[in-house]
C-alpha positions in Angstrom: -19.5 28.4 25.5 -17.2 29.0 27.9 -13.3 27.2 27.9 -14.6 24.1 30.7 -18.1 23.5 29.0 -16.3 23.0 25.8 -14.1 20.8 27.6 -16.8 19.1 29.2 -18.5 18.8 25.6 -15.9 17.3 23.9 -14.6 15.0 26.9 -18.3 13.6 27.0 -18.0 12.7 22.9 -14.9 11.4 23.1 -16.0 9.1 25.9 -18.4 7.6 24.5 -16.2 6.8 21.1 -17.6 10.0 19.1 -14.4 11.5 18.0 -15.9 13.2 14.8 -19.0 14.4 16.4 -15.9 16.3 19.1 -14.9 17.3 15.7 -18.0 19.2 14.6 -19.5 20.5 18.2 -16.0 22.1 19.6 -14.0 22.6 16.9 -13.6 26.1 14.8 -13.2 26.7 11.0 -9.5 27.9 11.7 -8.5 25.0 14.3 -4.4 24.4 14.1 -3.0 21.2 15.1 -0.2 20.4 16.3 1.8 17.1 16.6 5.3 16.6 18.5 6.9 14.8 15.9 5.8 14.7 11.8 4.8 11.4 11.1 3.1 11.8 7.8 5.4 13.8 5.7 3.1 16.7 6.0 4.9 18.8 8.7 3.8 19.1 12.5 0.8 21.4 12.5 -2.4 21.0 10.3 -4.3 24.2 9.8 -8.3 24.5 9.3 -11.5 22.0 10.4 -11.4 20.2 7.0 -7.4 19.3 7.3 -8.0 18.1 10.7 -11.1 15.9 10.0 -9.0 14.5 6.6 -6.0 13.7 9.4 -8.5 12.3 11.9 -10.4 9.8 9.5 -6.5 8.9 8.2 -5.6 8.0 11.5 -9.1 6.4 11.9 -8.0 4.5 8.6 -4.7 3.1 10.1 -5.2 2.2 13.7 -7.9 -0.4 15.2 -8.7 1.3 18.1 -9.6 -1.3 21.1 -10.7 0.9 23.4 -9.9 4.9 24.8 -10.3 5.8 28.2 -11.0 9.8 28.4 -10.0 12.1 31.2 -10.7 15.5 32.4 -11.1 18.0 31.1 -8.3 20.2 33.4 -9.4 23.4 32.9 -6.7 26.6 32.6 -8.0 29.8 32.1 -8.2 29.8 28.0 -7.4 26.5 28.0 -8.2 22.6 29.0 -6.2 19.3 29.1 -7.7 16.1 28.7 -6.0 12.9 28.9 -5.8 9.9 26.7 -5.1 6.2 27.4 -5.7 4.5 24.3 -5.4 0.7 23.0 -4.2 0.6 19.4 -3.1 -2.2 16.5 -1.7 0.2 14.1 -2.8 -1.0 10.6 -0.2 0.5 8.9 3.6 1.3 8.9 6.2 0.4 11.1 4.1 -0.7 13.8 1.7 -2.4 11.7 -0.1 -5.4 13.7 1.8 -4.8 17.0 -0.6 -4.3 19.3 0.0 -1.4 22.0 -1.2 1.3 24.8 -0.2 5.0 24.0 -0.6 7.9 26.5 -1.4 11.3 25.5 -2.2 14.4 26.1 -4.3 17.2 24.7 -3.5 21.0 25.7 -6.8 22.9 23.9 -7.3 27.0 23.6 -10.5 27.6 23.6 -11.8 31.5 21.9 -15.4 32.6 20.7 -16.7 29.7 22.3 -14.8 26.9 19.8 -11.1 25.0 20.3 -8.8 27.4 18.4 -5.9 25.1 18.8 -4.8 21.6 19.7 -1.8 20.3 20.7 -0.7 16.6 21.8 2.0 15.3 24.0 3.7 11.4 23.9 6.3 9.9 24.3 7.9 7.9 20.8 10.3 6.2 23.0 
């Protein structure tokens, strides 16, 4: 697939609340992502599919997700945005039970047909 139909793919799952099946259609066995800021303790970047579907169903685990408008994809040559507007009760940590709207953006490279690489933008103001 080409860099905009996997961005079309995974915009289309992640629309309609399939986050994990975004997971298994675009993603490749090598995937790398990366995070602005370490939250976990594990360091910024996660490296392979089975890392990054352990650190999705952890966030999964810790945030009640209300709802998750989906935009784009914005394709770039290699490459595709998509934008996130997301309404969140953390579960856990220092946010836990504060109900709140986080913005963010996902810069995807795209190679062999599969997303190579992830990396998110927002603000922890």
């Amino acid at each position: 697939m080409s860099p905009m139909e996997v961005g079309t793919k995974l915009v289309e799952l992640c629309k309609s609340g399939d986050f994990r099946g975004a997971l298994e259609a675009c993603y490749g066995e090598d995937i790398v992502s990366v995070e602005p800021v370490d939250m976990s303790g594990q360091g910024r970047e996660t490296r392979g599919l089975e890392a990054v579907r352990e650190k999705s169903a952890q966030w999964e685990a810790t945030n009640e997700v209300h709802s998750c408008e989906v935009g784009g994809p914005y394709p770039h040559d290699d490459r595709f945005a998509v934008t996130f507007d997301i309404d969140v009760t953390p579960r856990a940590g220092p946010m836990e039970g504060m109900r709140m709207r986080m913005q963010e953006v996902g810069l995807y490279t795209v190679k062999g047909g599969k997303v190579v690489r992830e990396e998110f933008y927002y603000s922890m103001e």
